[in-house]
C-alpha positions as CSV (number, residue, x, y, z in Angstrom):
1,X,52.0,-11.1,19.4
2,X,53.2,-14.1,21.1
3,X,56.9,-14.8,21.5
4,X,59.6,-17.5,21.8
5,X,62.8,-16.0,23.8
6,X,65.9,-17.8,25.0
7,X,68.1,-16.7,27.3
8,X,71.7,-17.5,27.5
9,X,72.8,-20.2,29.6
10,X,71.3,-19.9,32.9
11,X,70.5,-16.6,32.7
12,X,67.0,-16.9,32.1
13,X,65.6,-15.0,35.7
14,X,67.9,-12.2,34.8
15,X,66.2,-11.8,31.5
16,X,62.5,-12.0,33.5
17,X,63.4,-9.3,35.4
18,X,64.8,-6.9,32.2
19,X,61.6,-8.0,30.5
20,X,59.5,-6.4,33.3
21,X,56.8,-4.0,32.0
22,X,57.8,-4.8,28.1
23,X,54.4,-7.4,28.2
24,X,53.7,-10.7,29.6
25,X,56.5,-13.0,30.1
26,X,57.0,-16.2,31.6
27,X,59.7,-19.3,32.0
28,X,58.7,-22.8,30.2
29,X,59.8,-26.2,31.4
30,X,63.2,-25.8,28.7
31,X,66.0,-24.0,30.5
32,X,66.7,-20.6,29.1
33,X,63.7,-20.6,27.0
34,X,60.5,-17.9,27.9
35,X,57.3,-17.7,26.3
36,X,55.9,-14.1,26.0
37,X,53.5,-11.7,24.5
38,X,53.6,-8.3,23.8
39,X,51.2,-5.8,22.0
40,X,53.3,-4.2,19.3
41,X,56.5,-6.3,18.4
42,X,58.2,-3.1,16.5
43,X,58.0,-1.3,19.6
44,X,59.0,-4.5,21.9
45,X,61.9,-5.0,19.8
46,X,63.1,-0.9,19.5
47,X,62.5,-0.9,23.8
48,X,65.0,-4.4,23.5
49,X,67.4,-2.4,21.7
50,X,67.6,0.7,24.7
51,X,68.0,-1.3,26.6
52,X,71.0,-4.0,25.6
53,X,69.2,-7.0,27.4
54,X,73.0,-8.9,27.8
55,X,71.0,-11.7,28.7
56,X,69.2,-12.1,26.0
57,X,70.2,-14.5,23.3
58,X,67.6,-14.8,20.1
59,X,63.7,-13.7,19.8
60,X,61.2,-15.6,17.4
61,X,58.1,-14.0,16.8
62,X,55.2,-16.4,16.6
63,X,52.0,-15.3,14.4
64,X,50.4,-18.5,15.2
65,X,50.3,-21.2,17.9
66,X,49.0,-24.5,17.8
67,X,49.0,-28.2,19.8
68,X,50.5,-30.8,17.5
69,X,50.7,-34.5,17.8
70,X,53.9,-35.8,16.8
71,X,52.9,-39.0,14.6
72,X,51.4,-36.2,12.5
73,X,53.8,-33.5,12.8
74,X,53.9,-33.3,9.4
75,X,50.5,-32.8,7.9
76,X,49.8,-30.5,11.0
77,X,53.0,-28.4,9.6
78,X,52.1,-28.4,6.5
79,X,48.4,-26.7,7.3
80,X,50.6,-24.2,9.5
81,X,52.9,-23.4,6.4
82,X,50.3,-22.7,4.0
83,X,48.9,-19.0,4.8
84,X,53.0,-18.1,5.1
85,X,53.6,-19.4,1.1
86,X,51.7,-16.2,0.1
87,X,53.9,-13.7,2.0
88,X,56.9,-15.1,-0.5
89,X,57.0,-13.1,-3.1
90,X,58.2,-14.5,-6.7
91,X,62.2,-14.4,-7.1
92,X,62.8,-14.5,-3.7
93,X,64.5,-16.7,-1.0
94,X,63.6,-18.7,1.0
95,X,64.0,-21.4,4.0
96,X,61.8,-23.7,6.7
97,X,63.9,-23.7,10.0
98,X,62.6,-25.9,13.0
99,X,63.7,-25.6,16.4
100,X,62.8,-28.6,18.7
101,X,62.4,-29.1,22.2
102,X,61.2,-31.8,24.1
103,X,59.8,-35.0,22.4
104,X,63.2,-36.6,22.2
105,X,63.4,-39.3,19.5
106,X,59.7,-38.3,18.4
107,X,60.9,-36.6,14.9
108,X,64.2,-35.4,13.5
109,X,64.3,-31.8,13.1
110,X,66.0,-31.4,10.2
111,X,64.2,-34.0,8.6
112,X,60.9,-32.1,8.9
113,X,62.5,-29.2,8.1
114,X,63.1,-30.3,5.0
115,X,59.8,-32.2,4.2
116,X,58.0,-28.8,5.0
117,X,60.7,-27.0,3.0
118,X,60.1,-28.7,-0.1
119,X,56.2,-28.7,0.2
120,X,56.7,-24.9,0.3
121,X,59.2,-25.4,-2.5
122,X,56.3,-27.3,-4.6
123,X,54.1,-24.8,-3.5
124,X,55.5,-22.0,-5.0
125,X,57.0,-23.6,-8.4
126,X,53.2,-24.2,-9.0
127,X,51.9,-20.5,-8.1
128,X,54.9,-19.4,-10.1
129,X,56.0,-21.7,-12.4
130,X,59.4,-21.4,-11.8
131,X,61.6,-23.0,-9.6
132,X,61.9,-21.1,-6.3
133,X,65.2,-20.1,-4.4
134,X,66.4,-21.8,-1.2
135,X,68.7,-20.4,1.1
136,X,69.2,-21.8,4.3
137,X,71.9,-19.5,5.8
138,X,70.6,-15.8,4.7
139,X,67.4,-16.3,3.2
140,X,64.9,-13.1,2.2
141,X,61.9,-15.1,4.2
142,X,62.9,-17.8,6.8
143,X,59.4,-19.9,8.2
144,X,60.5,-20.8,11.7
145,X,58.7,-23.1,13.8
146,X,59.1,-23.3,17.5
147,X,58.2,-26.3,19.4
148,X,57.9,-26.8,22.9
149,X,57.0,-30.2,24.0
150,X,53.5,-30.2,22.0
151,X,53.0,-26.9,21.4
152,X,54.5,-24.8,18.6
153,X,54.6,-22.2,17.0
154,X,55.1,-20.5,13.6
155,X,56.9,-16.8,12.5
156,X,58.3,-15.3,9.2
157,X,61.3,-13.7,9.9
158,X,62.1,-11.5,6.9
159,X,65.5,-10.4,5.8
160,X,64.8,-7.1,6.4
161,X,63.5,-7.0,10.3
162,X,66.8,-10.0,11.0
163,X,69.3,-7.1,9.8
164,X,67.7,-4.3,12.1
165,X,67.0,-6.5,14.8
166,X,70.4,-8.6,16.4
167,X,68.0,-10.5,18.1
168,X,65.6,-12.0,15.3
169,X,68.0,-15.2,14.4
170,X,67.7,-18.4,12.4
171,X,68.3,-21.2,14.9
């Protein structure tokens, strides 16, 4: 599973080196950001927790990775979003979070984040026919996107894994 990690400030060599032998880890152009991959994230994330990385800062898991171009960030988010709709179940909450890095002026974040959030909304009032729940501070499933310059890429974090792992936060 691939991975988004960021370091706190300027610590991010110091992280490196605690990631040795935990998979395949490497800086990005963003300071204090890593890209990664490991085999099994359960066991990636129980070795974190041994160890108390200090460095560390948050972890997003990313189930899928794509090349996006900005002047259609949205339609290209929006096929990204779709296989993650099914994994919300009726009745519960949810939220789109974006974190952006690079591309400067290209899009607004939030404003994305809450085009995407509201096709997901549409989405599931249809499947359900019912209004779904939004909750954009604790929410039971949180879609994250990462990007880095062009690329991104796309998790679920549920409830569940954020409250046994410290390190699976909403940006």
């Amino acid at each position: 599973m691939e991975l988004v990690l960021t370091s706190y400030r300027y610590k991010e060599r110091e992280l490196l080196e605690e990631l040795k032998g935990l998979g395949d880890f490497e800086k990005t152009c963003f300071r204090d950001v890593i890209r990664g991959e490991v085999q099994d994230l359960e066991i990636f994330l129980e070795e974190i927790d041994k160890r108390n990385v200090f460095s560390l800062s948050r972890i997003v898991p990313v189930e899928r990775s794509f090349q996006f171009f900005p002047d259609k960030v949205i339609e290209e988010f929006e096929g990204a979003v779709k296989p993650f709709i099914e994994r919300i179940k009726r009745g519960e909450s949810f939220c789109v979070k974006i974190e952006r890095r690079g591309l400067r002026g290209s899009f607004s974040s939030q404003e994305i984040a809450r085009k995407i959030g509201t096709f997901v909304f549409e989405a599931l009032k249809k499947r359900d026919g019912e209004e779904p729940k939004v909750n954009l501070d604790d929410p039971e499933e949180a879609v994250i996107f990462e990007t880095l310059g062009r690329w991104c890429g796309v998790g679920i974090l549920p409830k569940k894994m954020r409250e046994k792992y410290a390190y699976l936060r909403l940006p």
